[in-house]
N, C-alpha and C positions, 0 to 999 in steps of 0.2 A: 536508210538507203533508198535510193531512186529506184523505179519502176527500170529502167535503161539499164541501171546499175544492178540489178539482180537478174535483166535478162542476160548481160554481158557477163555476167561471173559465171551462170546455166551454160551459155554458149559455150565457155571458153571449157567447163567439164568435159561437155560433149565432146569438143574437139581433141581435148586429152585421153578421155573413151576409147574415142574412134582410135587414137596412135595407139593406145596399146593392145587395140584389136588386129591393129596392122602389124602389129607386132607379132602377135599372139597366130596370126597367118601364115606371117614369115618362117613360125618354127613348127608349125604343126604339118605332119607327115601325108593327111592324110586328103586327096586332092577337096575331097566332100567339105570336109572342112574347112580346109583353106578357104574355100570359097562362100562356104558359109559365113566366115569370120571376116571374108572383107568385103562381101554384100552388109553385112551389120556394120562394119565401119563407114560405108561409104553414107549407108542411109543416114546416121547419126551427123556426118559432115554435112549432109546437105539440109537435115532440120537444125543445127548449127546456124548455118549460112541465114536460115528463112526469122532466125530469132534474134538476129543482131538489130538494133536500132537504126533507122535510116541513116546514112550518114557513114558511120564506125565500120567501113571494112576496112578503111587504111589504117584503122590503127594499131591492129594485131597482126605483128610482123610474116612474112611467110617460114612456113616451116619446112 
């Protein structure tokens, strides 16, 4: 596998992470957490975003 291609497979984790942190925010009660859970999600998006290969942000559709 390509250097491109295992940082896109990394990225594309992250990005699955991150949703089910956002997720995991949406149900938790507790304000602390919430926000702890989607400060961790968001940071995870945005090393996502910095690991993709020049070029590839159109290719992964929005979610």
């Amino acid at each position: 596998m390509s250097v491109a291609g295992e940082t896109g497979g990394r990225s594309q984790q992250m990005r699955e992470k991150a949703r089910q942190l956002n997720e995991a925010a949406e149900r938790a009660t507790d304000p602390q957490e919430r926000q702890k859970l989607q400060e961790k999600a968001r940071r995870l998006m945005e090393q996502s975003q910095q690991e993709r290969p020049m070029g590839t942000q159109e290719q992964f559709p929005p979610e």
